[in-house]
ZAMARLUM-474148 format. One line per field, with one value per residue (C-alpha): x negated, y, z negated; residue in three letters. Coordinates in pm, 1 decimal. Each point is the difference from the previous one (the first is absolute). Layout:
<ropas>
xx (X,...)
yy (Y,...)
zz (Z,...)
aa (ala,...)
</ropas>
This chain:
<ropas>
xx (0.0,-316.1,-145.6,350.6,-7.0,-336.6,16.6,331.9,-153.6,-311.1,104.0,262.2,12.8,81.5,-313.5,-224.9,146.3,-34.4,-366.2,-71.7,207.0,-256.5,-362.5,100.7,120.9,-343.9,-168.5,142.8,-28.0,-411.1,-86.9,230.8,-87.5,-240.4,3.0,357.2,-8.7,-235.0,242.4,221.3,-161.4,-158.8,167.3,-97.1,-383.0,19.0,77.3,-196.6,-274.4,-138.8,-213.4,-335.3,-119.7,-307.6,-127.6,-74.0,416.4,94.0,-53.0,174.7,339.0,265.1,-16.5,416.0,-98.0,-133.8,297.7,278.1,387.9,47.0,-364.8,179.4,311.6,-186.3,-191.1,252.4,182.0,-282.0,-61.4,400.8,-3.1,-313.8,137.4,339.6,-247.4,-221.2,205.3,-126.4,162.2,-8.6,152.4,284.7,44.5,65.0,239.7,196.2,3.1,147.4,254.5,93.3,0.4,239.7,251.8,16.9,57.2,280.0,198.4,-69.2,-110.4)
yy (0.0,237.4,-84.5,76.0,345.1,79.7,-47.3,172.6,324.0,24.4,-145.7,266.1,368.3,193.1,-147.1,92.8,344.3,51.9,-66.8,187.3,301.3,-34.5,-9.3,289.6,255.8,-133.7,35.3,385.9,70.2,-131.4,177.0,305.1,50.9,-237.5,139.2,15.5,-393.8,-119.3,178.7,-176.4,-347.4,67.5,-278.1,-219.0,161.2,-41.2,-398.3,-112.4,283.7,152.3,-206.4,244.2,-64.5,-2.1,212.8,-361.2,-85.6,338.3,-9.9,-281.0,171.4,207.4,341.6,53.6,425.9,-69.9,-224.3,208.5,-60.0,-274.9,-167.4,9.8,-155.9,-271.0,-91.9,42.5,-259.5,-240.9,2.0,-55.5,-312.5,-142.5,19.6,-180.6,-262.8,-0.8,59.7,-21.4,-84.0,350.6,74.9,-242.6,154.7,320.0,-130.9,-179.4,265.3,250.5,-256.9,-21.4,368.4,80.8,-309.2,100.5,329.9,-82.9,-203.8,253.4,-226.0)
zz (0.0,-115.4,321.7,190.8,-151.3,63.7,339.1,55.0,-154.7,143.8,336.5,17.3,199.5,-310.7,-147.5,296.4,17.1,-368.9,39.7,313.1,-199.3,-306.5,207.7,188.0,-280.3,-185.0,335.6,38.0,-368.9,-25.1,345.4,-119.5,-319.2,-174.0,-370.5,16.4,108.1,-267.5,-259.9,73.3,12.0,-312.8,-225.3,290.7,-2.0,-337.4,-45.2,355.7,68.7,312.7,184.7,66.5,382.7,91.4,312.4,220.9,-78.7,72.9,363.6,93.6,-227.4,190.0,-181.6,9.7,17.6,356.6,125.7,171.7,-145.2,353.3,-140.6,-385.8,90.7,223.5,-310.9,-223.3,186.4,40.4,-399.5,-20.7,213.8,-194.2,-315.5,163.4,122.9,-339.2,-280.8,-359.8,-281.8,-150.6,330.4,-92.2,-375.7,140.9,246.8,-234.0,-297.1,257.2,135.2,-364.1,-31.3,301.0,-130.8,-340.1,61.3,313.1,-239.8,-304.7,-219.5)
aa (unk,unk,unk,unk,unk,unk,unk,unk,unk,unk,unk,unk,unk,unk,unk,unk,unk,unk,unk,unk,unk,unk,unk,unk,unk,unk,unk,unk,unk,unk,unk,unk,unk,unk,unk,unk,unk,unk,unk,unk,unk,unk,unk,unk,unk,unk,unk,unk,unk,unk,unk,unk,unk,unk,unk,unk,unk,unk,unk,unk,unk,unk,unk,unk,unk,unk,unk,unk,unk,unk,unk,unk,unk,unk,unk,unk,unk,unk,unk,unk,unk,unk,unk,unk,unk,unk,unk,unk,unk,unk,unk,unk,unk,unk,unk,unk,unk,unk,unk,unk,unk,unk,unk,unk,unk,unk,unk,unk,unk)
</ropas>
């Protein structure tokens, strides 16, 4: 049934298009405004860190502040259908505690 569910979600449009939504307003806010974006990651900074890169790394990253809004969307999309193809089981947590969100608070529980 787990398994059933799983797939369901993360097999489904809405999901795709809920991840496609997130990269890109990240994506917009980090090339837009990068203070503002690690503000508000910061419990997540907190708890996980910032990986440093070195300058050898560095040149084989995509620099989002270079990419134009086409190039953001594009990549934006290919993180989306990653994750659809990779999910974690963090991923899945998150899923499931906003599915449990939206239902409790449709049948006003």
């Amino acid at each position: 049934m787990v398994k059933a569910l799983d797939d369901a979600i993360i097999g489904s449009e809405l999901y795709y298009r809920f991840l496609k939504y997130t990269f890109v307003v990240n994506f917009y806010q980090l090339r837009d405004n990068e203070k503002a974006f690690r503000r508000s990651k910061q419990p997540a900074i907190r708890k996980y860190g910032i990986r440093e890169v070195s300058t050898d790394e560095a040149s084989n990253y995509v620099f989002l502040r270079d990419l134009n809004d086409d190039e953001l969307k594009k990549l934006a999309q290919k993180y989306a259908m990653y994750y659809m193809k990779n999910p974690k089981q963090g991923d899945k947590m998150f899923i499931y505690s906003v599915a449990i969100m939206y239902y409790l608070s449709a049948t006003n529980i």
